[in-house]
PQR file with spaces between the fields and no chain letter, atoms N, CA, C, O and H, PARSE charges and radii, in Angstrom:
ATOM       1  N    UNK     1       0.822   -1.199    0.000 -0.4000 1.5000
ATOM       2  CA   UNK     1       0.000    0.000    0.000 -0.0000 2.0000
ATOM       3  C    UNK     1       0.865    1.262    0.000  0.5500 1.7000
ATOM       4  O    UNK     1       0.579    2.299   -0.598 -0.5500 1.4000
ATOM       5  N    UNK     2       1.989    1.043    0.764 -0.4000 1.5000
ATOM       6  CA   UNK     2       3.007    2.307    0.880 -0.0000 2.0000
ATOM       7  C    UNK     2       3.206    2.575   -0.823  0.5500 1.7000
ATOM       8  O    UNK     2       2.787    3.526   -1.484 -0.5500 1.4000
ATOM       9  H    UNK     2       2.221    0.201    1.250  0.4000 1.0000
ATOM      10  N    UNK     3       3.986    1.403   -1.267 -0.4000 1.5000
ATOM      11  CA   UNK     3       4.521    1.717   -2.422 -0.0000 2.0000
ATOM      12  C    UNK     3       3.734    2.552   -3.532  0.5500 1.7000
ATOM      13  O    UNK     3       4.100    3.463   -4.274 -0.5500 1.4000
ATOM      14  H    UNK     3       4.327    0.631   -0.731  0.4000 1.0000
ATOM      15  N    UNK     4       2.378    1.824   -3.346 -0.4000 1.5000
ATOM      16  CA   UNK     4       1.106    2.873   -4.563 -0.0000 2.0000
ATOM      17  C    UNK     4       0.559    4.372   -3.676  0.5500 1.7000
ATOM      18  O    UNK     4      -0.385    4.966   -4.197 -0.5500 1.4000
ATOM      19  H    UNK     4       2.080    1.084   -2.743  0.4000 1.0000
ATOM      20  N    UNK     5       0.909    4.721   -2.895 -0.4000 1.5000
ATOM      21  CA   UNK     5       1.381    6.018   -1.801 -0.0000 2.0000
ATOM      22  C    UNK     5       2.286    6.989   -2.735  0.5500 1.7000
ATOM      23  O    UNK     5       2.062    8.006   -3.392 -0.5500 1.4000
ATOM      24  H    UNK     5       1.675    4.238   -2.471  0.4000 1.0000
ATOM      25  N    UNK     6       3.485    6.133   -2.456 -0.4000 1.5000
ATOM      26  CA   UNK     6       4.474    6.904   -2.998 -0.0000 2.0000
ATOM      27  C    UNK     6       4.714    6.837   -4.234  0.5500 1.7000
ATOM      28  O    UNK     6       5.771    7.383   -4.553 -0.5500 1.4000
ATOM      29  H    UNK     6       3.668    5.307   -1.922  0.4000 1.0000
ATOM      30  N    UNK     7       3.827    6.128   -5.492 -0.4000 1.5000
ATOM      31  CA   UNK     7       3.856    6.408   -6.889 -0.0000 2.0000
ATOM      32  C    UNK     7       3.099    7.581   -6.990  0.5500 1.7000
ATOM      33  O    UNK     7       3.559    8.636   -7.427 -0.5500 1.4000
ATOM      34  H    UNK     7       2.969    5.684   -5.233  0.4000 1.0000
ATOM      35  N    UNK     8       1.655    7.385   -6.497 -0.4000 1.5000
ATOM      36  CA   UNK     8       0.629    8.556   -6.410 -0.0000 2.0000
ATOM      37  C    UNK     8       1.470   10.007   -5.860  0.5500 1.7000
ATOM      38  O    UNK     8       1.248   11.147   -6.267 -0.5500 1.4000
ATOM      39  H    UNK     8       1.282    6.528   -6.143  0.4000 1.0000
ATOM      40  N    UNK     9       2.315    9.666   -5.000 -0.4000 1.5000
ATOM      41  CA   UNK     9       2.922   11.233   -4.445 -0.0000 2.0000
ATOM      42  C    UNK     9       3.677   11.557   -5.718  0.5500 1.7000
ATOM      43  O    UNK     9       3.412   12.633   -6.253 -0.5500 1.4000
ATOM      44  H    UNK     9       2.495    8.740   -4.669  0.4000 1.0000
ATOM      45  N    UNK    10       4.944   10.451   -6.494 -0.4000 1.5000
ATOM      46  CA   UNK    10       5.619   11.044   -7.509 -0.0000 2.0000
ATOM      47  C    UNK    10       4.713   11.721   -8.586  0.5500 1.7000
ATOM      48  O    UNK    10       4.938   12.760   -9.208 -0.5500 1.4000
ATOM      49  H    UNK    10       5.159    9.577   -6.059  0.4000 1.0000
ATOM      50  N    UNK    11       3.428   10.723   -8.671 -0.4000 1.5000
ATOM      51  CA   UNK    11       3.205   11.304   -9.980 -0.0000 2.0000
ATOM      52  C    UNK    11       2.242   12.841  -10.012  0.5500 1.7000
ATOM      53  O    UNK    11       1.927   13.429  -11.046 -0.5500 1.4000
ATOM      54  H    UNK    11       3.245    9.879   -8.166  0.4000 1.0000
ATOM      55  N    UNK    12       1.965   13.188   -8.886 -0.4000 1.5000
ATOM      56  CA   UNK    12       1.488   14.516   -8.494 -0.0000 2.0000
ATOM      57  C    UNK    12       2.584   15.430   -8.546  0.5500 1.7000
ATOM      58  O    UNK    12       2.309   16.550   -8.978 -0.5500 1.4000
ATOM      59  H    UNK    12       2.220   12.710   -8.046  0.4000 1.0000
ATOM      60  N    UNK    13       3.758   15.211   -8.205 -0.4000 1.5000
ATOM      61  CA   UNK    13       4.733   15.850   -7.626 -0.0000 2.0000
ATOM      62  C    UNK    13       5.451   16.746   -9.660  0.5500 1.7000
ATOM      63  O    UNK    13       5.702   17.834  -10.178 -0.5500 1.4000
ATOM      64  H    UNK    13       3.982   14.302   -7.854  0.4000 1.0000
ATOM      65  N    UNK    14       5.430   15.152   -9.994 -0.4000 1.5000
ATOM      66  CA   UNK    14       5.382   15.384  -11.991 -0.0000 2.0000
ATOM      67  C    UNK    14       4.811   16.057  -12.571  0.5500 1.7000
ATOM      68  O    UNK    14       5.327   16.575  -13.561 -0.5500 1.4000
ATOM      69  H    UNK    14       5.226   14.268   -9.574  0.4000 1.0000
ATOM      70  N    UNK    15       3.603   16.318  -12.237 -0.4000 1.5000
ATOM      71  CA   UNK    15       2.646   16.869  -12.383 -0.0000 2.0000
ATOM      72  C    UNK    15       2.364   18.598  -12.224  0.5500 1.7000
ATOM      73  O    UNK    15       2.087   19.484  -13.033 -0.5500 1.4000
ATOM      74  H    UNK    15       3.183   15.897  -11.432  0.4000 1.0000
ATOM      75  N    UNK    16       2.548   18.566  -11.026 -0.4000 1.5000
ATOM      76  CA   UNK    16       2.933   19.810  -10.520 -0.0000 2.0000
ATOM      77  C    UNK    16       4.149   20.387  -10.967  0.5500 1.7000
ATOM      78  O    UNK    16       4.171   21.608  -11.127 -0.5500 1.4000
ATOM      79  H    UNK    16       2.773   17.847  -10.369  0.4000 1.0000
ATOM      80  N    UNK    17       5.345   19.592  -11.236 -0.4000 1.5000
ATOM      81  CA   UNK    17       6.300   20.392  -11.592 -0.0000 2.0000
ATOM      82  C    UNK    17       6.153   20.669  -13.141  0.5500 1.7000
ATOM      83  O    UNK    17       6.570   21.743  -13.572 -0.5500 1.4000
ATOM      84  H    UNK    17       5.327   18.601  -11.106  0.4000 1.0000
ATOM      85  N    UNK    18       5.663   19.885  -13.871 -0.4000 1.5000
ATOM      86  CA   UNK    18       5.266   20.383  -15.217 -0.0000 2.0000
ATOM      87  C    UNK    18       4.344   21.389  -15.631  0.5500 1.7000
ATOM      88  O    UNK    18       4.376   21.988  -16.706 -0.5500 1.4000
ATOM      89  H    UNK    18       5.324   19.012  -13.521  0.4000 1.0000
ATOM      90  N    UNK    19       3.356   21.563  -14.523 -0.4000 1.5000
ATOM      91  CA   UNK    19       2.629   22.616  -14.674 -0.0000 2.0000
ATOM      92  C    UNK    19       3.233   23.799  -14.483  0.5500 1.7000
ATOM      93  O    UNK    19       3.201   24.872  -15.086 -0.5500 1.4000
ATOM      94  H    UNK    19       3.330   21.077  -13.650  0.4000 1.0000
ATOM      95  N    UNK    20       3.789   23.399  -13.531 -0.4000 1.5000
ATOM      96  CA   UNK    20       4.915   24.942  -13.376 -0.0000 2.0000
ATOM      97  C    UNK    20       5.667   25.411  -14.711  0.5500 1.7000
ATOM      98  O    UNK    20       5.558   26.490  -15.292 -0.5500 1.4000
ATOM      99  H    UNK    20       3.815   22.528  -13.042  0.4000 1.0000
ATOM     100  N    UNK    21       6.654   24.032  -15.117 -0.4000 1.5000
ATOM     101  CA   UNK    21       7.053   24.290  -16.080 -0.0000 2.0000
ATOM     102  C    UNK    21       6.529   25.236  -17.213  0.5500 1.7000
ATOM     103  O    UNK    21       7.100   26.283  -17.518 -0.5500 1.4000
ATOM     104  H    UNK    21       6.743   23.155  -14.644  0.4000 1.0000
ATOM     105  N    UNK    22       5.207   24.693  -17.903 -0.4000 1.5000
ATOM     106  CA   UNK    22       4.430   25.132  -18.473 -0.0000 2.0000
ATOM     107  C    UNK    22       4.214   26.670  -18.441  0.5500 1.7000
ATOM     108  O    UNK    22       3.844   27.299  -19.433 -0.5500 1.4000
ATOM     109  H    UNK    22       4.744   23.842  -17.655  0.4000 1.0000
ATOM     110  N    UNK    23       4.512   27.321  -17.034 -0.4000 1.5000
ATOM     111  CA   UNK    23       3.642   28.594  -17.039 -0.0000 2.0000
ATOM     112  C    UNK    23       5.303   29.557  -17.355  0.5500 1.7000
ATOM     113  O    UNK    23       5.401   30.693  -17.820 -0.5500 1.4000
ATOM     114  H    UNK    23       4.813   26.810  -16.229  0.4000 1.0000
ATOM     115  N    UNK    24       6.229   28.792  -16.993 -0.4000 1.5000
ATOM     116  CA   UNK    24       7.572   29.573  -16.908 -0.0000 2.0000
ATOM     117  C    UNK    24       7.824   29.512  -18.169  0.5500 1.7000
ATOM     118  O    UNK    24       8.760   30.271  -18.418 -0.5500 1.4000
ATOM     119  H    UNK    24       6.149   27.869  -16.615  0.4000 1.0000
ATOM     120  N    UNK    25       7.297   28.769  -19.450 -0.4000 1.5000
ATOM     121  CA   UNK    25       7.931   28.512  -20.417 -0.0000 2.0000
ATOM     122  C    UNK    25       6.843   29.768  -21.295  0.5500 1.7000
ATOM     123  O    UNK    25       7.251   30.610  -22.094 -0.5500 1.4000
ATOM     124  H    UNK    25       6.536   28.152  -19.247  0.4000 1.0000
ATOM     125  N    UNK    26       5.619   29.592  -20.917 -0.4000 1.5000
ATOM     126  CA   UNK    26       4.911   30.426  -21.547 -0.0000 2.0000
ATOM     127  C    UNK    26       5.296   31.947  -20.731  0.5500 1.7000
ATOM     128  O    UNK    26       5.227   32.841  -21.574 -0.5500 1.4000
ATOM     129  H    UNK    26       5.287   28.908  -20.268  0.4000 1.0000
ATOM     130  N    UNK    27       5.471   32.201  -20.100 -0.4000 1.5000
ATOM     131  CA   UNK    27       5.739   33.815  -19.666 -0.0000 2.0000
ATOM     132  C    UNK    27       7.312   34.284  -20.155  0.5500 1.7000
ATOM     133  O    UNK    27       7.650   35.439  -19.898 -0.5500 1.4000
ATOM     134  H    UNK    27       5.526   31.474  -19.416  0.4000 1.0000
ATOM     135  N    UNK    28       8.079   33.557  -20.721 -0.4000 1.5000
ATOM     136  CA   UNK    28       9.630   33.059  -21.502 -0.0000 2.0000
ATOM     137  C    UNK    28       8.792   33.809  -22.624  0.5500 1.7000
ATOM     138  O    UNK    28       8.610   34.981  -22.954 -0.5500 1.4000
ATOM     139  H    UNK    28       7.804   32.619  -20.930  0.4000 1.0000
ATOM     140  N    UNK    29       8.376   32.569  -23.043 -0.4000 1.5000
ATOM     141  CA   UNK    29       7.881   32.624  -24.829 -0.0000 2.0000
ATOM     142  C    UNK    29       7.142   34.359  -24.986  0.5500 1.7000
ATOM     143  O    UNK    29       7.336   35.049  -25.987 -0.5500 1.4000
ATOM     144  H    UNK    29       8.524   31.617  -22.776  0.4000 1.0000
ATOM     145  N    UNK    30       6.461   34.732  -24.014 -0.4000 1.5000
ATOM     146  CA   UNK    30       5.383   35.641  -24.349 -0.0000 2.0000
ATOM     147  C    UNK    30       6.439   36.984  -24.542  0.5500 1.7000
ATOM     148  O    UNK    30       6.503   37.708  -25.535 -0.5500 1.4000
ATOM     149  H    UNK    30       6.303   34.172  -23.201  0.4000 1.0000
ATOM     150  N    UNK    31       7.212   37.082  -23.332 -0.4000 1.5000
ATOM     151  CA   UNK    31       8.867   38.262  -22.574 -0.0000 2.0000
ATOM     152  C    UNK    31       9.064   37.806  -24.253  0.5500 1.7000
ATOM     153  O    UNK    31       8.416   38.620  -24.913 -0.5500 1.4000
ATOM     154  H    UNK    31       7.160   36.494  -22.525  0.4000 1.0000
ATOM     155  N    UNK    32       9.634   36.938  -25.028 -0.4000 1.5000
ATOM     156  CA   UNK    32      10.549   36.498  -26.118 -0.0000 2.0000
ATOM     157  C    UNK    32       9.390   37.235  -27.002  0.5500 1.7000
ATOM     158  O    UNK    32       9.403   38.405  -26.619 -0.5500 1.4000
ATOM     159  H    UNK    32      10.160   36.278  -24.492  0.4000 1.0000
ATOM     160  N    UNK    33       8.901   37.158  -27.498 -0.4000 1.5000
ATOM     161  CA   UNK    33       8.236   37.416  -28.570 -0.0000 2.0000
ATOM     162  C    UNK    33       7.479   38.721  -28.406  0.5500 1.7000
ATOM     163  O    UNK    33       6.858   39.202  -29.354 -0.5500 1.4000
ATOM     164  H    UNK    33       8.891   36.208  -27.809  0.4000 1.0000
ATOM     165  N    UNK    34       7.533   39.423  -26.951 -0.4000 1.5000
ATOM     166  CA   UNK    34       7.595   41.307  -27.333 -0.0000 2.0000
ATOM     167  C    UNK    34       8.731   41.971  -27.230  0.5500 1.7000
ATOM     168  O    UNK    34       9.094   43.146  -27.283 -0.5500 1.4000
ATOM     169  H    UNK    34       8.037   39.032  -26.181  0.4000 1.0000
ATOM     170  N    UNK    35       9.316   40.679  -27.033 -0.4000 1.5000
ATOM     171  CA   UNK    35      10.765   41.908  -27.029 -0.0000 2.0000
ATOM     172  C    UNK    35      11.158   41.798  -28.942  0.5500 1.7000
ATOM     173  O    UNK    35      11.840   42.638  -29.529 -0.5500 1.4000
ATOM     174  H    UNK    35       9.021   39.725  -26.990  0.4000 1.0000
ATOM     175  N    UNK    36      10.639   40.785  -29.487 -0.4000 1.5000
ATOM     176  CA   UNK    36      10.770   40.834  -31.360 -0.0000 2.0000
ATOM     177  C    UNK    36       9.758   41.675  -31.612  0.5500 1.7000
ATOM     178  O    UNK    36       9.621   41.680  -32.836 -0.5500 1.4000
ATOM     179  H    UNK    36      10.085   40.102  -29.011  0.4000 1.0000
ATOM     180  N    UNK    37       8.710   42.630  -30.942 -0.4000 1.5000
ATOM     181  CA   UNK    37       8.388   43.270  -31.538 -0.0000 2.0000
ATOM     182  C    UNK    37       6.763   42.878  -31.718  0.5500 1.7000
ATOM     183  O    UNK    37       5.983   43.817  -31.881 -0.5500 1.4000
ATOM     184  H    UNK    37       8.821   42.626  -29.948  0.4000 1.0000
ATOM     185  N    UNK    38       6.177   41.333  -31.688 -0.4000 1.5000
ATOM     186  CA   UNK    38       5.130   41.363  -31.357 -0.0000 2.0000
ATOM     187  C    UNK    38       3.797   41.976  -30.943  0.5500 1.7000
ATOM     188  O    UNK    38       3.902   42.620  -29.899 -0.5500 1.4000
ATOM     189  H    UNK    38       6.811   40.571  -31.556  0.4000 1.0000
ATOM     190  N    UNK    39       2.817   41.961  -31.365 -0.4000 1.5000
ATOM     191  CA   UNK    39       1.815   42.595  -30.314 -0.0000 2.0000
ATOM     192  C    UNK    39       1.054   41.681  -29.524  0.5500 1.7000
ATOM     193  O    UNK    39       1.198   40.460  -29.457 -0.5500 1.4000
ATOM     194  H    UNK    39       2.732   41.438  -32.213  0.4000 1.0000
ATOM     195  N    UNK    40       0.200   42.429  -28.914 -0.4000 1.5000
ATOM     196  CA   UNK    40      -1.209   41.004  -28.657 -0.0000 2.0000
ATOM     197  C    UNK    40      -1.890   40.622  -29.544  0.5500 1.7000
ATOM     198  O    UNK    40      -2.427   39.527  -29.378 -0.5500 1.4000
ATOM     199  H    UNK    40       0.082   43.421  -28.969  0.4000 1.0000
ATOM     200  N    UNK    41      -2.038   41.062  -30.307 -0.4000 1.5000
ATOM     201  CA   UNK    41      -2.777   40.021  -31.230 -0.0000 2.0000
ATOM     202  C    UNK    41      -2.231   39.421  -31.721  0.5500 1.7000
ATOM     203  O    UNK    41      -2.641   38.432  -32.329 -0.5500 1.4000
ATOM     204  H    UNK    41      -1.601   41.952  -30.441  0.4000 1.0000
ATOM     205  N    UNK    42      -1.017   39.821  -31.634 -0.4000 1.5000
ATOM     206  CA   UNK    42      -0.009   38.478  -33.033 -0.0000 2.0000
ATOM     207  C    UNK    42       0.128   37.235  -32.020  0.5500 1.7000
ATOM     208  O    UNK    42      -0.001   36.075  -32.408 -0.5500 1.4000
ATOM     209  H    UNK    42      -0.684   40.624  -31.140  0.4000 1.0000
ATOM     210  N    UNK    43       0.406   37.590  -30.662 -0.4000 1.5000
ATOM     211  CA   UNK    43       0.521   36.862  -29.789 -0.0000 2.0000
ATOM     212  C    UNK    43      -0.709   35.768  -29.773  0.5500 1.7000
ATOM     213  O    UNK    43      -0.870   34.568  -29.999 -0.5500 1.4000
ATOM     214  H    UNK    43       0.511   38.533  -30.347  0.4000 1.0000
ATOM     215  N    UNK    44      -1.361   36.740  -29.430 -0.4000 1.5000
ATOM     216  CA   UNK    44      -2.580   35.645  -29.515 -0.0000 2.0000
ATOM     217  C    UNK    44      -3.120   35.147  -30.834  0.5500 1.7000
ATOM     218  O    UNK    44      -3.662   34.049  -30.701 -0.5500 1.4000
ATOM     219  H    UNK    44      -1.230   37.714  -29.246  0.4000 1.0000
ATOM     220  N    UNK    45      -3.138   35.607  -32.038 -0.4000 1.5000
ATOM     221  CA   UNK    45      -2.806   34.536  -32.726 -0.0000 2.0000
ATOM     222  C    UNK    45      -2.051   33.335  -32.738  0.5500 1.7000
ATOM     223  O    UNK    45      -2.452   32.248  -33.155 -0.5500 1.4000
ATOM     224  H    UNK    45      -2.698   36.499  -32.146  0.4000 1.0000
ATOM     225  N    UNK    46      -0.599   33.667  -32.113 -0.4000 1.5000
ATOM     226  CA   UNK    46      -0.095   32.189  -32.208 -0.0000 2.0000
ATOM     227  C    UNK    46      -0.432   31.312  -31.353  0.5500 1.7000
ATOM     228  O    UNK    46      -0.002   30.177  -31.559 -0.5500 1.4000
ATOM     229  H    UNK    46      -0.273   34.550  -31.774  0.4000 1.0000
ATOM     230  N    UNK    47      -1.494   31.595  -29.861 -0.4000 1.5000
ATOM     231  CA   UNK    47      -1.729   30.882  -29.275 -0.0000 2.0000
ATOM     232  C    UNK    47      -2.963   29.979  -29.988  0.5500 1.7000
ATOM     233  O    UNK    47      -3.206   28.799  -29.733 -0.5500 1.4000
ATOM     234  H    UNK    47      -1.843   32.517  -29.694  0.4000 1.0000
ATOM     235  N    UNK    48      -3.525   30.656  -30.742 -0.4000 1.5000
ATOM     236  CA   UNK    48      -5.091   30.247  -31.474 -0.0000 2.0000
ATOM     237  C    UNK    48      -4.222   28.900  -32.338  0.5500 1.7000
ATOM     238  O    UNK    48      -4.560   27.724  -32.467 -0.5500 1.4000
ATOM     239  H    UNK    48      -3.328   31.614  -30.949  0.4000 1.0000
ATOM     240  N    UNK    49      -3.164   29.529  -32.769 -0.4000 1.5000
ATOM     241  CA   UNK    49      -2.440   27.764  -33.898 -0.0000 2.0000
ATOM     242  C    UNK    49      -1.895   27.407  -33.355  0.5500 1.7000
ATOM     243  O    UNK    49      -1.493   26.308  -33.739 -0.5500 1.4000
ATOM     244  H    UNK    49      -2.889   30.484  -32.664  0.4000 1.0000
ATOM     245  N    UNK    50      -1.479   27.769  -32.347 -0.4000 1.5000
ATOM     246  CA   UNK    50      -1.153   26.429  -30.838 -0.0000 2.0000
ATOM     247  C    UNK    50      -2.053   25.395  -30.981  0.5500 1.7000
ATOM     248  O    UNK    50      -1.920   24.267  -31.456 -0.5500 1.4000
ATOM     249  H    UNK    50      -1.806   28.662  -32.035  0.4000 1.0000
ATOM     250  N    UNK    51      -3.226   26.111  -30.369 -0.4000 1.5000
ATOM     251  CA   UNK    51      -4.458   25.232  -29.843 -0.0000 2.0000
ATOM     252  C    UNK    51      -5.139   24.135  -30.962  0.5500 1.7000
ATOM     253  O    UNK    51      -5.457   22.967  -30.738 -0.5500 1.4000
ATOM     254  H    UNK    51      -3.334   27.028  -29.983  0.4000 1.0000
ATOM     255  N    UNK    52      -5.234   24.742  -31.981 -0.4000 1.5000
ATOM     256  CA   UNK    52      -5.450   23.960  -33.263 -0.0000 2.0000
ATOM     257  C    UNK    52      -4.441   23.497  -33.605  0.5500 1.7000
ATOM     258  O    UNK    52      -4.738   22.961  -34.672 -0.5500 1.4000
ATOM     259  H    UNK    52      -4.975   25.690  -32.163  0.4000 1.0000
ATOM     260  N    UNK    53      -3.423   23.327  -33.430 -0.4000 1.5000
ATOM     261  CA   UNK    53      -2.668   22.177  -34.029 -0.0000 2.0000
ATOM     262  C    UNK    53      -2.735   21.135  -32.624  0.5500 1.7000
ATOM     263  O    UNK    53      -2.623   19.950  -32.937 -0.5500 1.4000
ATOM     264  H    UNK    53      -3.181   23.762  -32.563  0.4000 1.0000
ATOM     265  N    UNK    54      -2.853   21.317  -31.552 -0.4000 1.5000
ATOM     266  CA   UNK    54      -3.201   20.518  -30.024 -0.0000 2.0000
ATOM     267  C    UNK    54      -4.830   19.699  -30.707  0.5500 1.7000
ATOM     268  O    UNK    54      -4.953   18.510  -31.002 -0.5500 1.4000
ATOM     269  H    UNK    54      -2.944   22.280  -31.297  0.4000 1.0000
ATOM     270  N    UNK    55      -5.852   20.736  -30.799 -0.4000 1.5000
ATOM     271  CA   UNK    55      -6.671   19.954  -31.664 -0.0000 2.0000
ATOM     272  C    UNK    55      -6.707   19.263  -32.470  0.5500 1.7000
ATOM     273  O    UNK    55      -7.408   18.292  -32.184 -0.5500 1.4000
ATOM     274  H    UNK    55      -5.753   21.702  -30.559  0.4000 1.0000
ATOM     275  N    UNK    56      -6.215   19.219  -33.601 -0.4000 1.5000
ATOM     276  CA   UNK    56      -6.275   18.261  -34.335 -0.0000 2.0000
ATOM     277  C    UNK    56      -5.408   17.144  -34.107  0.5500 1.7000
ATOM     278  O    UNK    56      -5.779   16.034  -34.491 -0.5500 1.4000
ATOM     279  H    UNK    56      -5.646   20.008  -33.834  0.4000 1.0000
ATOM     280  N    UNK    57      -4.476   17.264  -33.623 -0.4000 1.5000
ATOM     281  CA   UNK    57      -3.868   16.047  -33.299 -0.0000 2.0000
ATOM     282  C    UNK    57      -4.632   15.672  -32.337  0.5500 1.7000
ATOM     283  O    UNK    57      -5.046   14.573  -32.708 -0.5500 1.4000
ATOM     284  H    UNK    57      -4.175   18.165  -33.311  0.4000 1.0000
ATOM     285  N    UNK    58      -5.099   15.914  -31.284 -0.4000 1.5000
ATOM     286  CA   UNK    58      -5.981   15.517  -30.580 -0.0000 2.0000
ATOM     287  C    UNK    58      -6.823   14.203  -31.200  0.5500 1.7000
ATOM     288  O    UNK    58      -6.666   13.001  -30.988 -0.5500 1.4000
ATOM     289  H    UNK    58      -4.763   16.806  -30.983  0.4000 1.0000
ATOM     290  N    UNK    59      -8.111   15.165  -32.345 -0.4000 1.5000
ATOM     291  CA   UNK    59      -9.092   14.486  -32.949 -0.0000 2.0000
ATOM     292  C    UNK    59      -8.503   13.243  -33.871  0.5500 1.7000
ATOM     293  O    UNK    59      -9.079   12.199  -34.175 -0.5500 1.4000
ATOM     294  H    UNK    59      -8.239   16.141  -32.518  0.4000 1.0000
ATOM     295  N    UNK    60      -7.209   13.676  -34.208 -0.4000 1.5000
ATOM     296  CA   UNK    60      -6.944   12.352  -35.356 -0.0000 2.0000
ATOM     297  C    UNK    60      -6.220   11.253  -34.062  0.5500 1.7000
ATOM     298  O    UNK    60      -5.542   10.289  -34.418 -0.5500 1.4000
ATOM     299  H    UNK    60      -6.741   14.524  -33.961  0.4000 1.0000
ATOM     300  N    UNK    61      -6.402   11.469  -32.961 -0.4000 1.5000
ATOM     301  CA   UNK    61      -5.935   10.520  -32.257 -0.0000 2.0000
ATOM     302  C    UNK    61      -6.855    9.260  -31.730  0.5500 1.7000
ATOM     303  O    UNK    61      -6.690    8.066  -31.482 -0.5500 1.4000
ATOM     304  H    UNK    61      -6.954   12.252  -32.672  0.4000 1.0000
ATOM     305  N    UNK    62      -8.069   10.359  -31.699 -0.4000 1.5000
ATOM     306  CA   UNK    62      -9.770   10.318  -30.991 -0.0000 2.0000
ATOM     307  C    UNK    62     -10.397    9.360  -32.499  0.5500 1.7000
ATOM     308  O    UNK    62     -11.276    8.503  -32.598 -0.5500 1.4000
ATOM     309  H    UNK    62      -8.204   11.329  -31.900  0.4000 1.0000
ATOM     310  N    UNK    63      -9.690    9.842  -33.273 -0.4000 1.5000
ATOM     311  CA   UNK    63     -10.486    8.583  -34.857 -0.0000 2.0000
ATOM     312  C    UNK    63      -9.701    7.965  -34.415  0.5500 1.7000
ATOM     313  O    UNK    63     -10.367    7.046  -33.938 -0.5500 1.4000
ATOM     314  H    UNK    63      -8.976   10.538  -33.193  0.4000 1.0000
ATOM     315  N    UNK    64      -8.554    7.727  -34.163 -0.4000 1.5000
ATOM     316  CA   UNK    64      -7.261    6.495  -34.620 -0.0000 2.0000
ATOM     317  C    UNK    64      -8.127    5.308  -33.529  0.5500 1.7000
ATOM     318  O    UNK    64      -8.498    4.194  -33.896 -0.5500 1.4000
ATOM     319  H    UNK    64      -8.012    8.473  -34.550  0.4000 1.0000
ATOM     320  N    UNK    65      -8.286    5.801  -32.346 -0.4000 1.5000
ATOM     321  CA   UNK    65      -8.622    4.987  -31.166 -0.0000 2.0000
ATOM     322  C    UNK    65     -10.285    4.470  -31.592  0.5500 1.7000
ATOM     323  O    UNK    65     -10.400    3.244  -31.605 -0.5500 1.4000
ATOM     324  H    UNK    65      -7.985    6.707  -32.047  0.4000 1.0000
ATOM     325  N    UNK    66     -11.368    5.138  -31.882 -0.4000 1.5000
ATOM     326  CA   UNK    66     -12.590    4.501  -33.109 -0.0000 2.0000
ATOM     327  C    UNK    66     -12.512    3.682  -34.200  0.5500 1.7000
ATOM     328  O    UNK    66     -13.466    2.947  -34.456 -0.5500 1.4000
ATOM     329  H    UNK    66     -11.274    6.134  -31.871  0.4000 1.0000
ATOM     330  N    UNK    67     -11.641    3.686  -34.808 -0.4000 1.5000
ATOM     331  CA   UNK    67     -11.122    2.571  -36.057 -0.0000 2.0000
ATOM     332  C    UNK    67     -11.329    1.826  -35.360  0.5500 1.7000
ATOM     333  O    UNK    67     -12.403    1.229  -35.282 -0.5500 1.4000
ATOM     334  H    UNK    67     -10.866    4.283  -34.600  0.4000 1.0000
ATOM     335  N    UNK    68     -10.380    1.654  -34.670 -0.4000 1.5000
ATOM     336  CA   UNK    68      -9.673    0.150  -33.782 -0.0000 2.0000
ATOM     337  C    UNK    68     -10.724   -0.126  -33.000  0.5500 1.7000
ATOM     338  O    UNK    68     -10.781   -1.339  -32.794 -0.5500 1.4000
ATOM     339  H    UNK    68      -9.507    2.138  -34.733  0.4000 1.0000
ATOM     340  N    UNK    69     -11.758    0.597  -32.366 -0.4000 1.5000
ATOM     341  CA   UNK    69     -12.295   -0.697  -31.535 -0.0000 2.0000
ATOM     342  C    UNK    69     -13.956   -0.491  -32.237  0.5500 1.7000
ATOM     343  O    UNK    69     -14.859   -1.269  -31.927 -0.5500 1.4000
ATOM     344  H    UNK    69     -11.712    1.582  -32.533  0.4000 1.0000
């Protein structure tokens, strides 16, 4: 019981530190791309083809897994 304890703690712990990651990498990227001159909207444009390319790979993952069963 300990041992599935302390997987559950690592994998929160992974978790959490990637989320972090995540926010340090995006406040990087955002600092990086007004200091080129960027605006907000360009910015947020590239977050919009972020998200759609996250989407669609998403959905062609979401068919791949429907084929098969």
């Amino acid at each position: 019981m300990a041992s599935a304890e302390h997987h559950r703690c690592n994998a929160m712990n992974d978790r959490e530190a990637k989320s972090r990651a995540v926010k340090i990498l995006a406040k990087s990227i955002y600092r990086d791309l007004e200091a080129q001159g960027f605006d907000e909207k360009q910015i947020v444009a590239l977050a919009t083809e972020l998200i759609a390319e996250v989407t669609t790979k998403m959905s062609r993952g979401h068919e791949k897994s429907a084929q098969v069963a």
